[in-house]
N, C-alpha and C positions, 0 to 999 in steps of 0.2 A: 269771406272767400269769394272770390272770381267767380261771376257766374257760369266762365266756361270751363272753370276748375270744379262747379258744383254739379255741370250737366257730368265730366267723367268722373267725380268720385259716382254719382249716382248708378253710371254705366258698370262701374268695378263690384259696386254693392250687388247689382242684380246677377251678375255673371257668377259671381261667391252663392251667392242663395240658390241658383239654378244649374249649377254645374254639378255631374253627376259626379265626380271627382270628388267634390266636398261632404265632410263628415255630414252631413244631412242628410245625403241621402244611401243608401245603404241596399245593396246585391245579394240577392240571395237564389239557390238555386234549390228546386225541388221537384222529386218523382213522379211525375204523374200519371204515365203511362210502364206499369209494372205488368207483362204479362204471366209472369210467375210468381205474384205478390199471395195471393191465397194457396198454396198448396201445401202440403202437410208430408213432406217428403218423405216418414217416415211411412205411412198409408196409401200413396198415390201410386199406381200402378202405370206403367211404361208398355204401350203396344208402338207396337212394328209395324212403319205400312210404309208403301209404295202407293203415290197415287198418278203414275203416268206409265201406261204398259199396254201393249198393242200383241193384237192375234191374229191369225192369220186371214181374222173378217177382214182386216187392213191389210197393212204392209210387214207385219211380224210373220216370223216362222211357225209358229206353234197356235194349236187349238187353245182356244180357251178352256177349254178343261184338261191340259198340261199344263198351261204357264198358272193356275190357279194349284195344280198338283204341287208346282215347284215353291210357289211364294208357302204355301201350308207346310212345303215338311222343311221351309227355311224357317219355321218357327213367326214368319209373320203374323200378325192377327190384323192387318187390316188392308186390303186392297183396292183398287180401281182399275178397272179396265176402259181405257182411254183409246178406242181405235178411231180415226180420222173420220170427223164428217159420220161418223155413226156409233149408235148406241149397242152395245154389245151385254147384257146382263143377265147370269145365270146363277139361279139358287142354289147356295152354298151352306153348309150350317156351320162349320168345322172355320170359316176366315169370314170375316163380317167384310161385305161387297158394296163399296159405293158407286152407283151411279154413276157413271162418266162418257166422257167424251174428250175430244180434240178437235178444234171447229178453226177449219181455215185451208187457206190451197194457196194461191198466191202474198196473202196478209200475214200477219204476224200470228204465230198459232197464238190458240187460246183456250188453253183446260177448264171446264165445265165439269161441276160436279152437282149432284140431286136433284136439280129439276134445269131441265134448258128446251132449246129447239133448233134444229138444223136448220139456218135460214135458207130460204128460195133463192136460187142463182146463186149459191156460194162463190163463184167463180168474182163475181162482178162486185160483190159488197165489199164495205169498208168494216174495219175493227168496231169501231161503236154499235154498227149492227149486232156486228156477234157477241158482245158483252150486254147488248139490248135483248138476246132469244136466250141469255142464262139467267134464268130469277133465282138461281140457287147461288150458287159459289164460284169465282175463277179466279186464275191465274195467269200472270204472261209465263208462256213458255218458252224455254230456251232465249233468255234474251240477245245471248251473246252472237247468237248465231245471223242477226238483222243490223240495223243501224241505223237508228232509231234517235231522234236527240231525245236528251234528258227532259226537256220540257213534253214534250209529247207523252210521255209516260205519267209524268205529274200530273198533267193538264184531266188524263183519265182517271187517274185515281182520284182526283178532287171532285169528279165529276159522277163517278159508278162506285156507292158503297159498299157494295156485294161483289166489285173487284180489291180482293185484299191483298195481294203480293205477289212475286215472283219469284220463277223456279233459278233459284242462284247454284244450287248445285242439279247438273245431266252431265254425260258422258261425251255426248255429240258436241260438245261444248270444251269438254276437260279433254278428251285425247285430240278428237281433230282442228280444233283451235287451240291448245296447246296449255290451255287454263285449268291447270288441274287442279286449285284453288276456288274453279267457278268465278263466278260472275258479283263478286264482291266490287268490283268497280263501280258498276251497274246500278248495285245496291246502294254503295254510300253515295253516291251521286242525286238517286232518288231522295232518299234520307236527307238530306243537307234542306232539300227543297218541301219535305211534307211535315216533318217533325218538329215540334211536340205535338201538332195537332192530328196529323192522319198516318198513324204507324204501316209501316208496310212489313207484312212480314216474307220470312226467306223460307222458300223450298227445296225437299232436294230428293230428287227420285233415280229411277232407271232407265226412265226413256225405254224400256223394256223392246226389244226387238228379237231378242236371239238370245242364247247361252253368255255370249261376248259381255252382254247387256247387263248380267244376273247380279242382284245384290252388292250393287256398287256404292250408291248413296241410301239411303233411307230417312224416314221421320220415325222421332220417338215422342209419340201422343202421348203425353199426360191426365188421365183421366182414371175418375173416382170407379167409374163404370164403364162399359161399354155399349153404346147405343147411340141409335143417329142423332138425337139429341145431343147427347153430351157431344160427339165428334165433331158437330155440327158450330158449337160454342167454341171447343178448341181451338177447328179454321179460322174463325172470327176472330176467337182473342189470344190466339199467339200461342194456346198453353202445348207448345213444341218444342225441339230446337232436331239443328239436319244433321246428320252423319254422313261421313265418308269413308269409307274403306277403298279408294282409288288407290292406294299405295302402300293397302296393306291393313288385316285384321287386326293389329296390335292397341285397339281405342284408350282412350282415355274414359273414365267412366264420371259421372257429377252425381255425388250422394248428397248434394244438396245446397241451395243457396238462401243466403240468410242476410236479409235488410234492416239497416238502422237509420229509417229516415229522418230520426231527431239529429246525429251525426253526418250524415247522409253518406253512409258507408253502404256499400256491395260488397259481400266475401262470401266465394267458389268455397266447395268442399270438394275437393276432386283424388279421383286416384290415376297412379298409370299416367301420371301429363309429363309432357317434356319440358311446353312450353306455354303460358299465357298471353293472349296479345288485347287486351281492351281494345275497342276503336271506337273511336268521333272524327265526327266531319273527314272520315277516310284517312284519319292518320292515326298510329299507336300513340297511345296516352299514360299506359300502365301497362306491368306486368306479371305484377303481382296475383294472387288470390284473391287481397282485399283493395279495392279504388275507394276513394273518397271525391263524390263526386262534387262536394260541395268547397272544398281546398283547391280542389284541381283547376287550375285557368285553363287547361288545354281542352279540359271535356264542353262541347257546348250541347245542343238539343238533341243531342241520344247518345247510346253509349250499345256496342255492343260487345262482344266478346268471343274472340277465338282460343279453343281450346286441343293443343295440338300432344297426339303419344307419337312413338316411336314411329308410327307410320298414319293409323287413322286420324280422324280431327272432326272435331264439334266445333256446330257454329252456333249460339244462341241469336232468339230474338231479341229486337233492340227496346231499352229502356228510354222511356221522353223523359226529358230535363226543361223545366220550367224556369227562367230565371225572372224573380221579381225585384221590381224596385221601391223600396220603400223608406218612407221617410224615419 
């Protein structure tokens, strides 16, 4: 053989051995970040909280011992009162009371929950300050409401692990910007750039100011018990998902989700839905009850899931998808 016939068979053998195309080497895709992987649906108890809601120490209408009258005989059991730039907190026994705040004037607000600090000069500081005076827990607030690029968000959360996610559903957001679906743009945007490694999860409150305000979005806590511990775990590791009643009490209800990572199947047990919409990388991928995440070429490192009734809708947090390559 020619020996410039032998340098390209040479060149065609390595390109065969090393291309991912070739039966050698072999994709596979799997769960790694489940935040509803342990739960025991038939045992796990569901509270009701609002954690952004303001008094009249702020900018809201109502005392703090009204707007806590009204969240208790909504049947909630978990609250935060979140007034601007200061700490409002009063003993309750009847609704379990988080610590909160809402820290910021000109900046991008930012919910503080369990332990933080009002920084010096609020006026003048940047964002990282104020995520630097919360050692507890936060959130961006209302993101839609700023414009903000998508790296700048990444860039903090890669940065602050005790910033876990944003509030994807508020009011201020759904009627006066027009997004009555919230801020799911925002979301998968982020998503695309932090997952499978750093899940962000999605919130969704009241922005609580007035009556206008009452019982629009909420979170459904999953937890064995109730206590700042366990609540504490939940923010961390997802074990939520947000509601909406913007357009109406009629919900969809989820009695349960059930994983077969050997298949690598997801299937909803749900009642009351109209419609299913899975999402990845911000596009529907499924519609169904059950996905198979590991058949599916459309899904790639997360997957989440909108759950829509005749008027209300659930949003879950997102699942990481790992894909390996192996020989």
């Amino acid at each position: 053989m020619p020996k410039g016939m032998k340098r390209l068979f040479f060149y065609f053998v390595l390109f065969f051995l090393f291309s991912e195309s070739s039966s050698f080497f072999i994709r596979e895709k799997e769960l790694i970040i489940n935040p509803y992987e342990d739960i025991n649906w038939e045992k796990i108890k569901r509270y009701k909280a609002n954690l952004h809601t303001h008094t009249n120490q702020s900018d809201g209408k109502l005392k703090p011992e009204e707007v806590i009258s009204l969240y208790k005989n909504k049947n909630y059991s978990i609250l935060s009162i979140t007034d601007h730039n200061k700490c409002v907190y009063i003993y309750e026994k009847e609704i379990f009371l988080i610590p909160g705040i809402e820290i910021g004037e000109n900046q991008h607000h930012i919910l503080g929950y369990f332990k933080f600090q009002i920084p010096k000069n609020i006026e003048n500081t940047n964002e990282e300050t104020i995520i630097e005076n919360i050692s507890g827990i936060s959130i961006f607030a209302h993101p839609g409401r700023y414009k903000k690029e998508v790296e700048w968000y990444v860039d903090l959360f890669k940065k602050y692990p005790n910033l876990v996610g944003i509030e994807v559903l508020n009011p201020s957001v759904q009627v006066k910007f027009g997004k009555i679906y919230g801020d799911t743009d925002i979301w998968d945007e982020i998503l695309k750039r932090t997952m499978p490694e750093k899940p962000i999860w999605g919130f969704g409150n009241d922005d609580f100011h007035n009556l206008e305000h009452f019982s629009i979005n909420w979170i459904e806590f999953l937890l064995y018990r109730l206590d700042e511990v366990e609540v504490k775990k939940a923010i961390k590791n997802g074990k939520f998902y947000i509601c909406s009643a913007i357009k109406g009490y009629d919900m969809p209800f989820i009695k349960k989700i059930i994983f077969n990572k050997k298949k690598g199947e997801i299937k909803l047990e749900c009642d009351n839905y109209k419609e299913i919409r899975w999402i990845s990388d911000g596009e529907v991928v499924g519609h169904r009850e059950k996905i198979n995440y590991k058949e599916n070429p459309d899904v790639k490192k997360y997957l989440r899931v909108e759950i829509y009734g005749k008027e209300g809708y659930i949003y879950l947090n997102p699942f990481g998808i790992n894909e390996i390559i192996s020989h």
